[in-house]
C-alpha positions in Angstrom: 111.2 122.0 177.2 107.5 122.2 175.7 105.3 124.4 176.9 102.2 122.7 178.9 99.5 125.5 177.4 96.6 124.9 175.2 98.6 124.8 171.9 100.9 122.6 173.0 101.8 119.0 173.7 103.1 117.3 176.8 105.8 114.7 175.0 104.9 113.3 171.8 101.0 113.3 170.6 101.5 109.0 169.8 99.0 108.3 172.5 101.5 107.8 175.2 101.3 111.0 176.7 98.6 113.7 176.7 97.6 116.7 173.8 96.1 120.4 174.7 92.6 121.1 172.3 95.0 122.7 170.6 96.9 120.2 169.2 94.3 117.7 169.0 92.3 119.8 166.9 95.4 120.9 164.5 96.1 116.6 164.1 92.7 116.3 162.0 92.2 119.9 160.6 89.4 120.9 162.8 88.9 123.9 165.2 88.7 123.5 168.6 85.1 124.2 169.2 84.2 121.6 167.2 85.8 119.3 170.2 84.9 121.2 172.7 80.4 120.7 171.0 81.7 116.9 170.9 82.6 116.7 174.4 79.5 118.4 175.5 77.5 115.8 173.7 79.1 112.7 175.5 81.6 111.7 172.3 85.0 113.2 173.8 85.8 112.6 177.4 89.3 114.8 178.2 91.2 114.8 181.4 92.1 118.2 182.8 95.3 119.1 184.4 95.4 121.1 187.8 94.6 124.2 186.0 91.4 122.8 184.4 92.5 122.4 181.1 91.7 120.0 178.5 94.6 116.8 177.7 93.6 114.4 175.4 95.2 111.2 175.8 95.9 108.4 173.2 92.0 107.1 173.6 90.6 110.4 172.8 93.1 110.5 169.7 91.0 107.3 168.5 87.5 108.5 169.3 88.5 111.6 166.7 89.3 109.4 164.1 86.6 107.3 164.6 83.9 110.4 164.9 85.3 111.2 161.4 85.2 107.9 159.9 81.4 107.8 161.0 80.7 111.1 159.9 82.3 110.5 156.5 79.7 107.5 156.2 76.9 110.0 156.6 76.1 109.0 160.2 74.9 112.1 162.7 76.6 112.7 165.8 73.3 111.3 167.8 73.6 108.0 166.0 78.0 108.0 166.3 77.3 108.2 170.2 74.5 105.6 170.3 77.3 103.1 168.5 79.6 104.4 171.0 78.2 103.5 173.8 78.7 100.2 175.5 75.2 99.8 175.7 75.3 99.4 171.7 75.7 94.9 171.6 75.5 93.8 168.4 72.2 93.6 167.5 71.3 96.9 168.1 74.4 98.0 166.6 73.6 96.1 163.2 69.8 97.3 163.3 71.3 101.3 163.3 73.5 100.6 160.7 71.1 99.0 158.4 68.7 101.8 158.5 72.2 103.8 157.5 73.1 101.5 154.8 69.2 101.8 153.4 69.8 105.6 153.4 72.6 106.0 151.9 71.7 103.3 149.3 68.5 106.2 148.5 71.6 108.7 147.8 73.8 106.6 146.4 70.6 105.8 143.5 69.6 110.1 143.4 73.8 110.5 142.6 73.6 107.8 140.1 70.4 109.2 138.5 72.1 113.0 138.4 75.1 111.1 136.8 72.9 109.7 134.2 71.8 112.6 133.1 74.8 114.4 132.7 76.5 111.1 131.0 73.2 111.5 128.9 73.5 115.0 127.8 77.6 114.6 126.8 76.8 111.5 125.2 72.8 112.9 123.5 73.3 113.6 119.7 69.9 115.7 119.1 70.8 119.2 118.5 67.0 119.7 120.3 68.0 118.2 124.2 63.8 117.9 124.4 64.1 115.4 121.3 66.3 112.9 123.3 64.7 110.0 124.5 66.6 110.3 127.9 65.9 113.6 128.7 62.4 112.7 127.9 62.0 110.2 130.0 63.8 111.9 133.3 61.2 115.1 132.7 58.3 112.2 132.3 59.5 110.3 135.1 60.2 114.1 137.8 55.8 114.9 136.2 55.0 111.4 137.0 53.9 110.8 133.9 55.2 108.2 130.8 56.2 109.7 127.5 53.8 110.3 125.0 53.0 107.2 123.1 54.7 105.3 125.8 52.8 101.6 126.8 52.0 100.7 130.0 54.1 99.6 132.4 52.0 96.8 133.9 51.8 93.3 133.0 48.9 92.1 130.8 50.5 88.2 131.4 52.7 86.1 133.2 55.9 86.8 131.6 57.9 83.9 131.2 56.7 80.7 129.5 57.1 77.0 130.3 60.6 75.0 129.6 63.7 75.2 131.3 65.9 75.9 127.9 67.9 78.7 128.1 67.1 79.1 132.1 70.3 80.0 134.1 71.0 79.3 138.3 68.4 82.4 139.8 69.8 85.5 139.5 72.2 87.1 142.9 73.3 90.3 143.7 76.6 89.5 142.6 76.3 88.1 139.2 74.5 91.8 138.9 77.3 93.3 139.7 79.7 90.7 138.0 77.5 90.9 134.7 77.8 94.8 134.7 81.3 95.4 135.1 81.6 92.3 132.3 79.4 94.0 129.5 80.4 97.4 131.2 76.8 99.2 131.3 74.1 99.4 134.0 71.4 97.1 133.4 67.7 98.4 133.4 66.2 97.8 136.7 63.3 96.7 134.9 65.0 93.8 133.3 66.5 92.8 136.3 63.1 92.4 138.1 62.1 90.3 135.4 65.3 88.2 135.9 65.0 88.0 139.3 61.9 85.9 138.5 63.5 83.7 136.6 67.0 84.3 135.0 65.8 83.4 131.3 64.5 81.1 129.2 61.2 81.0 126.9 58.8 83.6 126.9 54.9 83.2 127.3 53.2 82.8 124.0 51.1 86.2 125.1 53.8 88.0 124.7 55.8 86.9 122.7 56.1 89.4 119.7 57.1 93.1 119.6 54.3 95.0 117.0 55.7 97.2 114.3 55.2 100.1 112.0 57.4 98.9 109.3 57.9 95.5 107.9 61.3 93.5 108.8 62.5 90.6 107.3 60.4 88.7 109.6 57.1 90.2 108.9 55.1 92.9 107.9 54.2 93.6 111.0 56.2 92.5 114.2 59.4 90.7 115.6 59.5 87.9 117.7 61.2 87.4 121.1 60.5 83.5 121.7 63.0 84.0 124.5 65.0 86.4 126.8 68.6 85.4 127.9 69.6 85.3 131.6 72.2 86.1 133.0 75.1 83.1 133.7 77.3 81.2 132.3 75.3 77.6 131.7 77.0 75.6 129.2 75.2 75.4 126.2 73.1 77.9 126.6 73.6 81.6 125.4 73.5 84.2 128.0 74.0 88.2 128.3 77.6 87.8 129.3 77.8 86.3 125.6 77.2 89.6 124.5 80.8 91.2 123.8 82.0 88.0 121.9 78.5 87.8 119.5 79.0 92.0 118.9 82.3 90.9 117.3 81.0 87.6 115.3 78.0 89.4 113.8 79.6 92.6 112.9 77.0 95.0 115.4 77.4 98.2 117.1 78.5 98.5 120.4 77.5 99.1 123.2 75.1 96.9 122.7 73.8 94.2 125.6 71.9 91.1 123.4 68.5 90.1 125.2 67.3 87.6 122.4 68.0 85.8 118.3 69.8 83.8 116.6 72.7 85.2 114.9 70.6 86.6 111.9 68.2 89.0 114.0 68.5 90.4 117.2 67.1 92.3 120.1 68.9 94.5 122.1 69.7 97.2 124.6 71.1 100.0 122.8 73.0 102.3 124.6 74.5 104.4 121.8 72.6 107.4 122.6 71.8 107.2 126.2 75.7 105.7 127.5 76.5 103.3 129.1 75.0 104.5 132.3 71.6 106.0 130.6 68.6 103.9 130.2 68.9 102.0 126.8 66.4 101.9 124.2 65.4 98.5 122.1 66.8 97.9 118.9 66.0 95.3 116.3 69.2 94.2 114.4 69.2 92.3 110.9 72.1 91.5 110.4 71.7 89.8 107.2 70.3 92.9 105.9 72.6 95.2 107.4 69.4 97.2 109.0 67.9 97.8 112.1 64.7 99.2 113.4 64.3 101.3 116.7 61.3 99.4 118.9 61.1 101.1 122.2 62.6 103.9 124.2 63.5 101.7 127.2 62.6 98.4 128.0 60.0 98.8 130.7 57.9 100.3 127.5 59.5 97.5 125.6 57.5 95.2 127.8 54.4 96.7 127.7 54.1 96.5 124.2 54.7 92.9 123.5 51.4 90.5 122.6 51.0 87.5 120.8 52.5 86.4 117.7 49.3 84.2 117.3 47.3 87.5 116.8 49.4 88.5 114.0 49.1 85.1 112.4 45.5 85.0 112.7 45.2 88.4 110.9 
């Protein structure tokens, strides 16, 4: 016969007959004050037998579980009660959960930045760490500062030009996700913001050359980017997700992600320094030539840098 104290059970502990604080607490690894701290704040709600003491039932066996399930999502106990309650209908429910799901969206992002840079400095080939352009940004980025020679950030014209060719369905959440786990690299939020406007096709004719320091076999003094693929799968028109299969045909590097040419040249993300996880730089490729030419540490700078192939002609 089983003994009736606090470390003991009554029957079987299935939820058809009742548990001490004992062994409820010993179920789920936890000691028995911490029970005890959620009964005093309205979570737990034990019977007590004709000596006073705590039985749990089946319903309090649930409550536990779902307490930890909560707590493993980040919520606080003040917020596991609220959703508790019966008082919680559904909208108010779904209003305290999105406020969770924005927070822990803000930590999932600061874990996926501290990744970065450890993916960074494993994959980083300087022998000086304050050389890499990774590093450099996430020192710039903590000063609030850009990098040294970095351009601006801001706009100096609308981005995309007019015509539809090239232009995918608008951009969704899920083709994000599909198109990442496809070329296997996290896409620059910058690009994606840029995307979300419109999901490729022809650039404006402001900005549609990248300046250089050293001729290419395109000119003395710049490359173009007439356009910037999207991100679908239109037929007929190339697209990001294109990527792994024109890597192979053109004999490139990898990982690469292709944002604009034509078989012959290229511009891309280049994530042989940073990984696949890093923030890329931008890489002109010749592949005729067998060369290529570093154009910016990451494409936000990138995109500050372009102007008008018209200028250069002019000149």
């Amino acid at each position: 016969m089983k003994s009736s104290g606090d470390n003991g059970d009554d029957g079987d502990d299935d939820g058809a007959t009742t548990m001490s604080i004992g062994a409820l607490a010993s179920r789920f690894g936890l000691a028995t004050h911490v029970l005890r701290h959620w009964e005093s704040m309205g979570l737990l709600h034990p019977e007590r037998d004709a000596a006073g003491r705590r039985r749990y039932t089946g319903s309090d066996l649930t409550r536990v579980a779902t307490i930890l399930v909560f707590k493993e999502a980040g919520l606080d106990l003040d917020t596991i009660r609220t959703l508790s309650t019966t008082a919680a209908d559904r909208a108010t429910r779904h209003e305290i959960l999105r406020a969770e799901a924005d927070e822990l969206r803000s930590r999932i992002a600061a874990a996926q930045t501290s990744l970065e840079l450890i993916e960074g400095g494993l994959t980083c080939t300087h022998e000086d760490v304050t050389e890499c352009p990774n590093y450099r940004r996430l020192i710039a980025e903590r000063i609030g500062t850009r990098t040294p020679g970095e351009a601006t950030p801001q706009p100096k014209a609308p981005f995309w030009g007019e015509g539809s060719y090239g232009v995918q369905d608008p951009l969704t959440d899920a083709a994000v996700e599909e198109a990442e786990q496809h070329l296997g690299v996290r896409l620059p939020s910058s690009l994606l913001e840029i995307l979300r406007l419109r999901n490729g096709g022809p650039v404006d004719p402001a900005r549609d050359a990248f300046p250089t320091t050293v001729p290419t076999s395109w000119s003395e003094s710049h490359v173009p980017l007439d356009g910037l693929m999207g991100i679908g799968r239109r037929e007929g028109h190339l697209s990001l997700l294109d990527t792994p299969y024109l890597v192979e045909e053109w004999g490139l590097p990898s990982p690469l992600v292709l944002l604009s040419g034509d078989g012959h040249c290229w511009i891309a993300l280049d994530y042989r320094l940073c990984g696949r996880h890093g923030e890329p730089s931008v890489t002109w490729f010749d592949t005729d030539r067998d060369t290529e030419l570093a154009l910016a540490p990451d494409f936000t700078t990138f995109v500050g840098g372009l102007t008008s192939a018209a200028a250069f002609e002019a000149g």
